[in-house]
C-alpha positions as YAML, in Angstrom:
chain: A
units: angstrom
residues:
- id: 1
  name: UNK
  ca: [0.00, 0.00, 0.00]
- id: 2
  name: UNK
  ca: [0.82, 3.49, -0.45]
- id: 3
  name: UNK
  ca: [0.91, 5.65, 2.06]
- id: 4
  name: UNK
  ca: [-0.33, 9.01, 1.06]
- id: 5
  name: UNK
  ca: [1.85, 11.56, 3.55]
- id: 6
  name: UNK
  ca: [1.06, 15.36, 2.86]
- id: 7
  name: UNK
  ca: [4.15, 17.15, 4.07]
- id: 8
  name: UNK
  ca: [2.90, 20.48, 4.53]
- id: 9
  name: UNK
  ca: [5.35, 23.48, 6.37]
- id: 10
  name: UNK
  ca: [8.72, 24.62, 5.62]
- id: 11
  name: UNK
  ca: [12.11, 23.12, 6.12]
- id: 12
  name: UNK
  ca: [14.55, 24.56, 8.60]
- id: 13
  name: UNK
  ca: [16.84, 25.49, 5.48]
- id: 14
  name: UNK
  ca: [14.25, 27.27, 4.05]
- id: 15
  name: UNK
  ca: [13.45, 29.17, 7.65]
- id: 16
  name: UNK
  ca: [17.18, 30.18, 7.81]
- id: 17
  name: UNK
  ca: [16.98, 31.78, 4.11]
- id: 18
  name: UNK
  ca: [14.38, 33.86, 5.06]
- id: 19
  name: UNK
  ca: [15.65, 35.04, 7.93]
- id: 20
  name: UNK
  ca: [18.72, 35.68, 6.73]
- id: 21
  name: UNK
  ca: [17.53, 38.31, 3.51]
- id: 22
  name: UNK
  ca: [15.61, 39.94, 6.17]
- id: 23
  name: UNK
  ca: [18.78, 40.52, 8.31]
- id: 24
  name: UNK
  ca: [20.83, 41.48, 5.57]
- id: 25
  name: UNK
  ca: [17.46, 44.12, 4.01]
- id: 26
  name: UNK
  ca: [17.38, 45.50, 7.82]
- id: 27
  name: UNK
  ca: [21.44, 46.04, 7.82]
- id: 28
  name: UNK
  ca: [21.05, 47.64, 4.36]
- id: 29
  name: UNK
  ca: [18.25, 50.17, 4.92]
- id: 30
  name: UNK
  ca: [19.22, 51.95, 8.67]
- id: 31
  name: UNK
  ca: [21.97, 53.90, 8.02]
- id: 32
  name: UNK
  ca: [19.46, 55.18, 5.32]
- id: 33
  name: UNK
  ca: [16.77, 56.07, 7.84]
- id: 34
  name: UNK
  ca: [19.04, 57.08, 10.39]
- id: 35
  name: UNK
  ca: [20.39, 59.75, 7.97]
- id: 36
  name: UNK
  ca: [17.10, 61.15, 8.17]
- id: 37
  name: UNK
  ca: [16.64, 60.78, 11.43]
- id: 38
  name: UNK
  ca: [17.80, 64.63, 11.87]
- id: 39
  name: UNK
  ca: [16.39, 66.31, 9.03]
- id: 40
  name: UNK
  ca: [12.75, 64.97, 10.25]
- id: 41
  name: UNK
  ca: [13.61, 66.76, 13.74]
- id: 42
  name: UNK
  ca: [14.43, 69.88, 11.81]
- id: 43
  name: UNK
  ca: [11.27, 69.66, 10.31]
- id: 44
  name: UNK
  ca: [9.40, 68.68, 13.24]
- id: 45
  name: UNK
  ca: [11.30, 71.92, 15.37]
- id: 46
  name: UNK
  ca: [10.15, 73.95, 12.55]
- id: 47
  name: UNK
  ca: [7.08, 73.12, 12.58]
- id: 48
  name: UNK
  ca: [6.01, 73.30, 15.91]
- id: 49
  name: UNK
  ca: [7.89, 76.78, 16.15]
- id: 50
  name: UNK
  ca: [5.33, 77.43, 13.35]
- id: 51
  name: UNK
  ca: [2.09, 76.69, 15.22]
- id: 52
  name: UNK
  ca: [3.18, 78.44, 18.19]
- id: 53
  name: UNK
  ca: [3.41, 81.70, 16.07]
- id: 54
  name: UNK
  ca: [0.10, 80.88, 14.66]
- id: 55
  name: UNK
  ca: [-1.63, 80.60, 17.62]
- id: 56
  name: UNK
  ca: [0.20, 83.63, 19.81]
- id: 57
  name: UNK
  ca: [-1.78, 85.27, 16.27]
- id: 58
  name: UNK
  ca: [-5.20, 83.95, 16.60]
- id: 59
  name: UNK
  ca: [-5.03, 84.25, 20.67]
- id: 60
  name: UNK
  ca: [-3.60, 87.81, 19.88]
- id: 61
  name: UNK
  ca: [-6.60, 88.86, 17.86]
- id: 62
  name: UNK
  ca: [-9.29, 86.70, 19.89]
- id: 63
  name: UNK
  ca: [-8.52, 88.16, 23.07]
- id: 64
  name: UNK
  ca: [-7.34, 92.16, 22.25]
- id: 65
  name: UNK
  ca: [-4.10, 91.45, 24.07]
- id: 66
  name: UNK
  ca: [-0.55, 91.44, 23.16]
- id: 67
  name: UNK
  ca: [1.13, 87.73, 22.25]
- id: 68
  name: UNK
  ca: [4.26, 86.96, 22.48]
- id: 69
  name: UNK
  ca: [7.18, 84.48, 21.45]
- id: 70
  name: UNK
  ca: [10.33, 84.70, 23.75]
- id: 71
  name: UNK
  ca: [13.16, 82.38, 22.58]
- id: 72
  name: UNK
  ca: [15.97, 81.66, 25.67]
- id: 73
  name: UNK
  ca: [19.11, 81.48, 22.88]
- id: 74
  name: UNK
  ca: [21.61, 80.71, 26.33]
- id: 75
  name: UNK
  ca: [19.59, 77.46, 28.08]
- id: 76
  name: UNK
  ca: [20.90, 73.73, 27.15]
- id: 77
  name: UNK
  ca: [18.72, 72.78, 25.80]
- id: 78
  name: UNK
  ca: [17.76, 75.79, 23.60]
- id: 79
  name: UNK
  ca: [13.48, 77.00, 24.43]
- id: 80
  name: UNK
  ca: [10.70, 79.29, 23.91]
- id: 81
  name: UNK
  ca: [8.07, 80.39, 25.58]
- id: 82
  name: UNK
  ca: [4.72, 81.59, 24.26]
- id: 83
  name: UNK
  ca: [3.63, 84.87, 26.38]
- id: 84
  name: UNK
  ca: [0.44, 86.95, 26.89]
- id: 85
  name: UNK
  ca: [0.15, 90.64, 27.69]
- id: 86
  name: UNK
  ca: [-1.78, 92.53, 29.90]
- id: 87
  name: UNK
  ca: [-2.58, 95.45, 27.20]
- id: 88
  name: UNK
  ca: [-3.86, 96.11, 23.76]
- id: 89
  name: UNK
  ca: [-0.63, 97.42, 23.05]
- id: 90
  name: UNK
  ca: [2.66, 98.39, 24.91]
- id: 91
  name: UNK
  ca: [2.18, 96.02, 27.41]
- id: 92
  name: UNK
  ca: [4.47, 96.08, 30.54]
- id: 93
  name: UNK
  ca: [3.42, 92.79, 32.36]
- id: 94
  name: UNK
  ca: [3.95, 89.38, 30.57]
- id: 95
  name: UNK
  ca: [2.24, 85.73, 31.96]
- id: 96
  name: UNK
  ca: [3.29, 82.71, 30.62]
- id: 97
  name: UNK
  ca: [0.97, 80.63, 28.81]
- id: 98
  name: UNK
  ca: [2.04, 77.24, 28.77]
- id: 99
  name: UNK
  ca: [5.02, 75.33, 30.05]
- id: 100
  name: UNK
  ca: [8.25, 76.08, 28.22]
- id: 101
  name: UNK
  ca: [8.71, 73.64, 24.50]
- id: 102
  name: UNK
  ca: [12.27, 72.67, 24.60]
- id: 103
  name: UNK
  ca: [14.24, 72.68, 21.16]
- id: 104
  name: UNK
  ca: [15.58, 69.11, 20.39]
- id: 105
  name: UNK
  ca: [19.07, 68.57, 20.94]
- id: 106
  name: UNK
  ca: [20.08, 67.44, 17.32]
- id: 107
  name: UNK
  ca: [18.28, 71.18, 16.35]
- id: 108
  name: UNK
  ca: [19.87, 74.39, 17.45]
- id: 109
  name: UNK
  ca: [18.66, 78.01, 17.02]
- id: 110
  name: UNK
  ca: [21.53, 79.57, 15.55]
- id: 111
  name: UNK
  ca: [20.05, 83.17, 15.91]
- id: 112
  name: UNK
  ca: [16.72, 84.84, 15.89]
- id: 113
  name: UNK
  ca: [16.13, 88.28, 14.63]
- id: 114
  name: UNK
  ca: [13.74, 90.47, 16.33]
- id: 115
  name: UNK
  ca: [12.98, 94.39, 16.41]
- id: 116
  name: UNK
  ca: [16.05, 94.96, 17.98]
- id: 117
  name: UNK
  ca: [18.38, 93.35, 15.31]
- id: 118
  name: UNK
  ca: [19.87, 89.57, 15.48]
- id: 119
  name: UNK
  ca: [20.46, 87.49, 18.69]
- id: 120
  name: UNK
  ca: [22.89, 84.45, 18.61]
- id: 121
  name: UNK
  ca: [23.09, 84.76, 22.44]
- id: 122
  name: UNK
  ca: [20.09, 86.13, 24.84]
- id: 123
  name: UNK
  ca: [16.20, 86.16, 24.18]
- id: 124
  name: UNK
  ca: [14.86, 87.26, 21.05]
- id: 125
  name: UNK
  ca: [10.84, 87.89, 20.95]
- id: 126
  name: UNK
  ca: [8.72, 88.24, 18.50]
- id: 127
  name: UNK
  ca: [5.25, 89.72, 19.02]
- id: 128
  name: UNK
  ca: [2.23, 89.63, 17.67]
- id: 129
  name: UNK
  ca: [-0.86, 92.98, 17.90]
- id: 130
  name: UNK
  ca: [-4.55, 92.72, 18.28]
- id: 131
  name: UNK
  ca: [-4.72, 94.19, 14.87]
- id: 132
  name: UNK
  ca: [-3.10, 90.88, 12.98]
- id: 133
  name: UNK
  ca: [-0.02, 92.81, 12.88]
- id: 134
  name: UNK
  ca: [3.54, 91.30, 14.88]
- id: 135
  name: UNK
  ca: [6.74, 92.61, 15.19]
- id: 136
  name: UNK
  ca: [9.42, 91.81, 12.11]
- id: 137
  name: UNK
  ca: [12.33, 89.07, 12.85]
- id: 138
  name: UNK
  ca: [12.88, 85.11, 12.33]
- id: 139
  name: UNK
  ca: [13.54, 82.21, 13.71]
- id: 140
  name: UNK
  ca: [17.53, 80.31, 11.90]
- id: 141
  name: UNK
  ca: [17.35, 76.82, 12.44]
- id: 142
  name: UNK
  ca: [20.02, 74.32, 12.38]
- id: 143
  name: UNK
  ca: [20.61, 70.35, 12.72]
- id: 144
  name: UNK
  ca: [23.68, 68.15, 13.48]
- id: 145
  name: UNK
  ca: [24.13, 67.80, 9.85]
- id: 146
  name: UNK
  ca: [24.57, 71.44, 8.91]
- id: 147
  name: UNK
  ca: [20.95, 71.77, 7.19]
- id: 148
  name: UNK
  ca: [19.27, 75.02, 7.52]
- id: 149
  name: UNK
  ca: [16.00, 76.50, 7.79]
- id: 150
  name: UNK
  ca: [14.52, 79.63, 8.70]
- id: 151
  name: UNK
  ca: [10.96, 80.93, 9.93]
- id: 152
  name: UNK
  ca: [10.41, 84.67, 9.25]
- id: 153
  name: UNK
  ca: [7.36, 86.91, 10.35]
- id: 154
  name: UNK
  ca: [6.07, 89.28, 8.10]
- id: 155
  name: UNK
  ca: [5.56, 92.40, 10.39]
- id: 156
  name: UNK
  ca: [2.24, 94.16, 8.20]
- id: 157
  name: UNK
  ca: [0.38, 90.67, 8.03]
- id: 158
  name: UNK
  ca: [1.71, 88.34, 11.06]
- id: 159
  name: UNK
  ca: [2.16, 85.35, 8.14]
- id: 160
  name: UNK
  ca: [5.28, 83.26, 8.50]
- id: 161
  name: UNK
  ca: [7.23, 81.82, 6.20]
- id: 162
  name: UNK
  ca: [9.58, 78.81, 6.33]
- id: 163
  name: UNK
  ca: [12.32, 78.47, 3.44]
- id: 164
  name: UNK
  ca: [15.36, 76.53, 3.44]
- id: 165
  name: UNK
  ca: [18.72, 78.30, 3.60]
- id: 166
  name: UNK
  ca: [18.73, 81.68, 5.55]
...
């Protein structure tokens, strides 16, 4: 008689094969993603720095106080600090909003440009009016890898723009 045996599964060679292209796929593609580890926290930094802007804007406008952005240039690690004022305009007494955002250590603020020129050590602050209006000046980001991007604020509108390169 014939025995009718269905061998069904996979051999241990065939295990070890597959294991092994994996290995040698994963080995291949990280220094690849790693790479780009610190351009996607440039971006990230950037883009956070972004929002807060916006919404020191839209808090500015909804609430007919002065908003503020106050970056520490001197703390390790590098910060900012969203503010509000106690006046339409002028003010002379500043709260803090929220709690401090820390900049990422593989991102540095190289300087930041406000009303009173450029800052590579310090605080820098840009503010924004009631009116939709903010004070002129930028934001010069770095990462460990020497790329470079910059947030400016349009002083007549309160719009920012990020652009590569300063």
């Amino acid at each position: 008689m014939k025995s009718l045996s269905n061998n069904k599964g996979f051999t241990l060679t065939e295990l070890m094969i597959v294991v092994a292209v994996i290995v040698i796929l994963g080995s291949l593609s990280t220094p690849a993603l790693l790479s780009q580890l610190s351009n996607y926290r440039l971006k990230g930094t950037a883009r956070a720095i972004s929002s807060t802007f916006h919404y020191a804007r839209m808090c500015a406008a909804s609430s007919g106080r002065e908003y503020r952005v106050q970056f520490l240039l001197d703390t390790f690690p590098q910060r900012y600090q969203l503010q509000q004022g106690n006046l339409f305009g002028g003010s002379d007494s500043w709260a803090n909003v929220n709690v401090s955002q820390e900049i990422p250590r593989q991102v540095r603020i190289d300087h930041a440009t406000d009303y009173k020129g450029s800052h590579w050590s310090g605080k820098s602050i840009l503010a924004f009016n009631p009116t939709g209006t903010a004070s002129s000046g930028g934001v010069y980001l770095e990462n460990s890898r020497g790329k470079q991007l910059s947030l400016k604020v349009s002083s007549s509108t309160g719009r920012v723009k990020t652009s590569e390169g300063w």
